[in-house]
N, C-alpha and C positions, 0 to 999 in steps of 0.2 A: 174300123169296127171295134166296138169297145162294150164291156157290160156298165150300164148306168145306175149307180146305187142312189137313191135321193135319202140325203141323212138331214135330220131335224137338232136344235140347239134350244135347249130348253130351260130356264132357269142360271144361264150363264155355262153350260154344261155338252157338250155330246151326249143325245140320250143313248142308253145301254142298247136299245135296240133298233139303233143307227149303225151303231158299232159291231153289233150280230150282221145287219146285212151287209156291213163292209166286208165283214169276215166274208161271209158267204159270197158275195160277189167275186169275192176275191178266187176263191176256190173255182164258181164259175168260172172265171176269164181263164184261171190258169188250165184247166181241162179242154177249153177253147183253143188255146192258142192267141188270146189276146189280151187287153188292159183291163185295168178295173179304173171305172173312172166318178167319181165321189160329187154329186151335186149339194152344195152347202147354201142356205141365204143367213148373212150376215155374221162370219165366223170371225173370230181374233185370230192370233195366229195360234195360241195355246191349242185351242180348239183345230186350227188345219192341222197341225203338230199332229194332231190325237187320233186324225180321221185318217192321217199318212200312217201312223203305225199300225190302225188293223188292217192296212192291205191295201189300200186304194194308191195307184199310181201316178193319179192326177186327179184334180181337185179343181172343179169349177167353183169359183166362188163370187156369189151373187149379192156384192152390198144394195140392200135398197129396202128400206123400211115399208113400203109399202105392199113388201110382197109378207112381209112377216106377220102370221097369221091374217093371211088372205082369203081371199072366196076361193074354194078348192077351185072354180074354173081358173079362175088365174092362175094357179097354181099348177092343173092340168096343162094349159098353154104356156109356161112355161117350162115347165119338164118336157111337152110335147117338142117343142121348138130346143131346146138343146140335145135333143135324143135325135132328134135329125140331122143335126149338126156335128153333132158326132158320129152320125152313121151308128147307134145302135143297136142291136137286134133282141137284148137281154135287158131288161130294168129291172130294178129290184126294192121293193118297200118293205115298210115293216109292215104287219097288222094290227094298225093302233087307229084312230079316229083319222087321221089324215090319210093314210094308207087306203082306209075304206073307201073314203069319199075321193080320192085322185084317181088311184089307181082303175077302178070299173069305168070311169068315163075316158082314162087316157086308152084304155082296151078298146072303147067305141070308136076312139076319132081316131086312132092307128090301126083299128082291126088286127089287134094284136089277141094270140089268146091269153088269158088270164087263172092264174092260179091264187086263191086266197087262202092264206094260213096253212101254207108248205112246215112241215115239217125233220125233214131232211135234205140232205145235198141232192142236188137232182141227176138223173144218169144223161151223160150227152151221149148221143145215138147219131151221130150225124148230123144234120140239121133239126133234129129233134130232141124234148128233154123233156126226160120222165121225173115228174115232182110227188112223193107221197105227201099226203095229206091225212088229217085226221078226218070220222066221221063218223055219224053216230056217239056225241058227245066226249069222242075219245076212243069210244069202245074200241073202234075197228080200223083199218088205217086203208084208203084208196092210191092207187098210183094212176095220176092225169098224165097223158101225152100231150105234147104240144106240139102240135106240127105246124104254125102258121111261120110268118117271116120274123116278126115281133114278139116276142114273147115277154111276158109280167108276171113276176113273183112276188107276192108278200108272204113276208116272214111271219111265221106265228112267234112274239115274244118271247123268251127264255126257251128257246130250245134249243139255239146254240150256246157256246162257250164264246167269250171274247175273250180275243188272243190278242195283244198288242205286243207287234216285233221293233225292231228298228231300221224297219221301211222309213224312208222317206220322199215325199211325194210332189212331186210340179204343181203349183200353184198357179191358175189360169183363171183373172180375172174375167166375169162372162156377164155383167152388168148390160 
């Protein structure tokens, strides 16, 4: 069992808020009791480097041009199929244009619950985990429980810090 963070590479680059939900996954797993584990499609090694120092333990990494800016189902079935493979019960996205479009249909075909644009660490309660979220434009901030088996977090952008330590992380090609 492991928390699954699905990170994006953009313009040659880790984007910044791959690296927030590393961070965050991170924090998850360690509250768990378990791994943080970093899904990449087509990274150098600079870039696993970069994914291994915000936190992630292990790094699936997926060469294959064809998935690179894909049809979000592909993308869904993909994530879907290594999240079982992993046995994971936590996923974690950013909330950015991919995040939107994966995440809500990987919720449907896992029947997992799902939280969009978390804004803090979330409280693990047992098998459950309390996410706040903003609402009402920001005004006001809601705290969601998630009691299913599965659970999906995206990140709302810049709201955490990326913290890059000198972790370093397994390399697991999953082509």
């Amino acid at each position: 069992m492991s928390v699954l963070i699905y990170t994006e590479i953009n313009k040659g680059k880790v984007k910044k808020a791959s690296l927030e939900c590393v961070n965050y996954g991170a924090k998850i797993a360690q509250s768990m009791g378990t791994t943080a584990t970093a899904v990449v499609f087509n990274a150098d090694a600079a870039q696993l480097e970069e994914i291994g120092k915000a936190g992630a333990s292990k790094i699936l990494s997926i060469k294959n041009d064809k998935l690179t800016g894909a049809d979000n189902m592909i993308l869904s079935a993909a994530v879907e199929q290594l999240a079982k493979a992993e046995g994971s019960k936590v996923i974690v996205f950013a909330f950015d244009v991919v995040g939107k479009a994966v995440a809500p249909r990987l919720s449907g075909k896992m029947k997992a619950g799902l939280v969009a644009g978390a804004v803090d660490y979330p409280v693990v309660s047992g098998t459950t985990l309390e996410v706040k979220k903003n609402v009402f434009s920001g005004k006001a901030t809601a705290i969601y429980t998630i009691n299913s088996d599965v659970k999906i977090i995206s990140l709302l952008p810049n709201s955490f810090p990326v913290v890059l330590g000198e972790n370093k992380a397994t390399v697991a090609d999953a082509s």
